[in-house]
C-alpha positions in Angstrom: 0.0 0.0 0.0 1.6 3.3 -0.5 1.9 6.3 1.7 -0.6 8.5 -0.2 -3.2 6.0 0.2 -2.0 5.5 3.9 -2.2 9.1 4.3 -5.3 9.3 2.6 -6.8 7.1 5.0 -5.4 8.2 8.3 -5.6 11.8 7.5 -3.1 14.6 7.3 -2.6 15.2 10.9 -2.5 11.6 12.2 -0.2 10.9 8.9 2.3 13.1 10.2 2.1 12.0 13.7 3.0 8.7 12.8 6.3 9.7 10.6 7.9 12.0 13.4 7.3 8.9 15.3 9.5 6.8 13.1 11.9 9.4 12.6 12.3 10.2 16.1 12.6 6.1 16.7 15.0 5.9 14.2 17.3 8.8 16.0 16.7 7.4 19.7 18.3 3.9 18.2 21.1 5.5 16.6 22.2 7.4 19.9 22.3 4.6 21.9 25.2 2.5 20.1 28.0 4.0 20.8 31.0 3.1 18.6 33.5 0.1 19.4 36.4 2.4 19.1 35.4 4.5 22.1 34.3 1.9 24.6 35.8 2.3 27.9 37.6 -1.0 28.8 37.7 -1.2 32.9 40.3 -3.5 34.2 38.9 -5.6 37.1 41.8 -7.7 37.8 44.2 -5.4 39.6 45.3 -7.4 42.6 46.9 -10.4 42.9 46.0 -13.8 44.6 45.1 -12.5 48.2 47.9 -13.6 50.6 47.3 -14.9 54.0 48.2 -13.0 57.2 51.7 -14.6 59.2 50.9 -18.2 60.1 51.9 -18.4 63.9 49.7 -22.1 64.5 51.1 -26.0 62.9 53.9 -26.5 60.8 55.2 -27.2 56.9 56.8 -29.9 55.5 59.4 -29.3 52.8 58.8 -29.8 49.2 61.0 -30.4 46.3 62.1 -26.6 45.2 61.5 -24.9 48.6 63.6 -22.7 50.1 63.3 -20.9 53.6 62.9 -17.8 51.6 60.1 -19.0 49.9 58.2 -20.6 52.5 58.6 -17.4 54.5 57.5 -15.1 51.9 54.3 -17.9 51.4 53.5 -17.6 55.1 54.0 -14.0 55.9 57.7 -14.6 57.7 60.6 -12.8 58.1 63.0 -15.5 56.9 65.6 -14.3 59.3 62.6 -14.9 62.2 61.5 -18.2 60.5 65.0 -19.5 60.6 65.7 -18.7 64.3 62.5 -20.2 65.2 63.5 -23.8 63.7 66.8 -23.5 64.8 68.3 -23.3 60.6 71.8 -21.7 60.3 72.9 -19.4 57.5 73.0 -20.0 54.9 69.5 -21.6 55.5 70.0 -24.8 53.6 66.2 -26.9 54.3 66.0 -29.8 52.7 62.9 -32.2 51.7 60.5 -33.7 54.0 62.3 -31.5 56.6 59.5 -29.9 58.8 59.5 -26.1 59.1 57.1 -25.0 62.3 55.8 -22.0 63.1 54.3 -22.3 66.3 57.5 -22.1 68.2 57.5 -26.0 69.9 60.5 -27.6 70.3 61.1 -30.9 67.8 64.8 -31.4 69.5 63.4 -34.6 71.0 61.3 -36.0 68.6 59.9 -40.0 69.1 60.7 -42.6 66.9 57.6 -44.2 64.9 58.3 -47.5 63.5 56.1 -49.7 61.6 56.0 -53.2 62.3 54.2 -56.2 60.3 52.4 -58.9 62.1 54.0 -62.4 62.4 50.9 -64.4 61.5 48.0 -64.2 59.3 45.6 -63.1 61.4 47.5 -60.3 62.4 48.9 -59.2 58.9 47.8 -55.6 59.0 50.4 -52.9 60.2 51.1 -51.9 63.6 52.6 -48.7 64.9 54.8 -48.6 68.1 56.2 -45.4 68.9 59.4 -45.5 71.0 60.1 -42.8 73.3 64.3 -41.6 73.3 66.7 -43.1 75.9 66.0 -41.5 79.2 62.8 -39.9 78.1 60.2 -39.5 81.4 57.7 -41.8 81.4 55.2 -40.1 84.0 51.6 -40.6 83.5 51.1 -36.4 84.7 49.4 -34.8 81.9 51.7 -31.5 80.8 50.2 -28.3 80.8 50.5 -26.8 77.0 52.4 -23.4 77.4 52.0 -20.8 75.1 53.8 -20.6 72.6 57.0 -17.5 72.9 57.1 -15.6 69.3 61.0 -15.2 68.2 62.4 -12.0 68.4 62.5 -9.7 65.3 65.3 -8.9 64.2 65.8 -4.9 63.8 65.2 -3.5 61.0 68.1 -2.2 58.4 68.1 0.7 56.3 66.0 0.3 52.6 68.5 0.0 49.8 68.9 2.8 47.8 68.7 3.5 44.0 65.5 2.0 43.4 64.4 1.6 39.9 61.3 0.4 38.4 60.9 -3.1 37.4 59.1 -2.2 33.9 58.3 0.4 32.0 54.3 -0.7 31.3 51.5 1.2 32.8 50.4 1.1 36.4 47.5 -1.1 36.6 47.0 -2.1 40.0 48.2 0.1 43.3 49.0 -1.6 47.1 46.5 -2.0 49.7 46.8 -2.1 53.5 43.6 -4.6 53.6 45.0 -8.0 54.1 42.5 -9.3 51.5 43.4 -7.3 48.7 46.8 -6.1 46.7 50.7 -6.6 48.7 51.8 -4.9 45.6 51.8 -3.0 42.4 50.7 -4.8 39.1 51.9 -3.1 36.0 50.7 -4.2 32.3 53.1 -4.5 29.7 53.7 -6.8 26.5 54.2 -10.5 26.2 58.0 -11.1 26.6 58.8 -7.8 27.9 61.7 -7.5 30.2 61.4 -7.6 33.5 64.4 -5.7 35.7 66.2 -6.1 39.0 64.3 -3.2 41.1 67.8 -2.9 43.2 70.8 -4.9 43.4 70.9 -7.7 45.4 71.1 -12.0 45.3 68.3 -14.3 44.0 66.9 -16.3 46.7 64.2 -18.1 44.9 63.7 -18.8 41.0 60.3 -21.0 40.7 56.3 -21.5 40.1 55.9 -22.9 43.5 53.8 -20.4 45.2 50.3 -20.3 44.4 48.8 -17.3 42.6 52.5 -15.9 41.5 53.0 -17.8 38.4 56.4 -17.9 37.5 58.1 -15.8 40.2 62.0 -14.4 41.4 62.6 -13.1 44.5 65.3 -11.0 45.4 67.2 -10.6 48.9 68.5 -6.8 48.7 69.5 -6.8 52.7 69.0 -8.6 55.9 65.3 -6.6 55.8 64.3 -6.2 52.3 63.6 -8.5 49.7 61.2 -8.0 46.4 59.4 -10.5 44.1 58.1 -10.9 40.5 55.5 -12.6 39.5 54.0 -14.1 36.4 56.4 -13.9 34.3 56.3 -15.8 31.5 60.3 -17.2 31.2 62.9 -16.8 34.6 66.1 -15.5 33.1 68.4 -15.9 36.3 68.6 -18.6 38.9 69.4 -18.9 43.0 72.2 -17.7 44.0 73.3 -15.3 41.5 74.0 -11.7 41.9 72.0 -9.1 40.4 72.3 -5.8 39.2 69.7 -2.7 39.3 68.2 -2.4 35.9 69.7 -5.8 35.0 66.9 -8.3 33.3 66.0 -11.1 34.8 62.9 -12.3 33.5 60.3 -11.8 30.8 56.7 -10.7 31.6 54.4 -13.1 31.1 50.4 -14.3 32.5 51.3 -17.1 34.6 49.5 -17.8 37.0 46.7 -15.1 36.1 44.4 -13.8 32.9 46.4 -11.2 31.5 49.7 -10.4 30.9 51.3 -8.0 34.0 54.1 -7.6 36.1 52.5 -8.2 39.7 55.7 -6.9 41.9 56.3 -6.6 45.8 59.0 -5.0 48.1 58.7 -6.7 51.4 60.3 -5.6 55.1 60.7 -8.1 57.4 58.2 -10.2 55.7 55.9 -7.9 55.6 54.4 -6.6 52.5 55.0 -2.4 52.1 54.0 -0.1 49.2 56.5 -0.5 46.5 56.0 3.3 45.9 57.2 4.5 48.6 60.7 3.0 47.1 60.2 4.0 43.4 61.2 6.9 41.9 58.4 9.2 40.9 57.3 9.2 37.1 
């Protein structure tokens, strides 16, 4: 049917009512796309894995690629503290199956556990005897648990100096106080970028063994400060070795997360502090 007829039919006025109508529908639908080029992308994956507050109850048991650095930086420790506690000399060799405690008991007189089979068939399952050491008490007097006494921290060195910034991406993700949200700074950057040596200092731990970092270095700079990188996607230096400020030692990657970032930390005495106070300003 054409319009004239329509229009015919309808009438002049209602005719024209019923065009704006369309033309104004027409306009309303345009306005409201808005086009792909200017969309505002919000990142919503600042912070890293949320890390747990200092474990002060039970114990750990030493894994394959452990080091007392990295169980201390897992657990919230000063490794210094961590290391007194369980009675580990420098240069805090651990090795596996040893058991790392952080409640403060004593395991200098531990008892033996030996497993025995039975003799006969009706008694094939295991037994366990546990044998107490030679000259151990053997008085029925229940012991009163004590509570256990925290080791002494250590006090706390001067920060290194000459700082430098890990990467040169964008700031993505600041430090928060909150113990459920960011220990650090997370800064985007390119697949394979390099990742730098924020001060000099001796690689402690070179691994993917702590959940939510990824592929991760962490640098002793000093008795009190150490700093750590995280998901990279290749480790370009290895425990032990020396590094330089500004020197490369990894290449920025997504492990262990859903983008690719730099998530780094600078940590005093175990305890997580805003890398930006150490940074220079840029």
């Amino acid at each position: 049917m054409s319009l004239t007829v329509i229009a015919q039919r309808m009438g002049i006025t209602s005719f024209q009512r019923l065009v704006t109508g369309l033309v104004l529908s027409t306009l309303l639908v345009g306005c409201s796309s808005t086009p792909s080029g200017n969309v505002r992308v919000v990142d919503r994956n600042n912070n890293a894995a949320p890390q747990r507050p200092t474990v002060t109850t039970g114990q750990y048991v030493v894994r394959r690629g452990d080091t007392l650095f990295s169980i201390a930086f897992r657990y919230g420790w000063d490794y210094k503290a961590l290391a007194a506690r369980n009675n580990i000399p420098a240069p805090y060799t651990i090795h596996p199956g040893q058991t790392i405690r952080f409640d403060g008991r004593s395991g200098s007189t531990p008892t033996a556990v030996v497993t025995q089979s039975g003799s006969s068939a009706s008694s094939s399952s295991k037994t366990t005897v546990i044998r107490r050491p030679a000259g151990a008490a053997t008085s029925t007097v229940p012991s009163v648990a004590s509570k256990p006494t925290p080791a002494p921290m250590p006090p706390a060195g001067p920060a290194p100096t000459g700082w430098g910034w890990p990467s040169s991406g964008v700031l993505i993700g600041k430090f928060s106080s909150n113990g459920s949200l960011n220990k650090g700074i997370d800064i985007a950057g390119d697949l394979g970028q390099p990742v730098l040596a924020a001060s000099d200092g001796t690689v402690v731990y070179a691994g993917s063994g702590l959940r939510g970092y990824g592929e991760l270095v962490i640098i002793k700079h000093s008795d009190t400060y150490v700093s750590a990188y995280g998901h990279n996607r290749r480790l370009l230096v290895r425990e032990g070795q020396q590094v330089k400020v500004g020197q490369t030692i990894a290449e920025m990657g997504s492990t262990g997360t859903d983008r690719v970032k730099l998530h780094f930390e600078i940590r005093r005495q175990g305890k997580p502090v805003d890398p930006l106070q150490f940074l220079p300003r840029r």
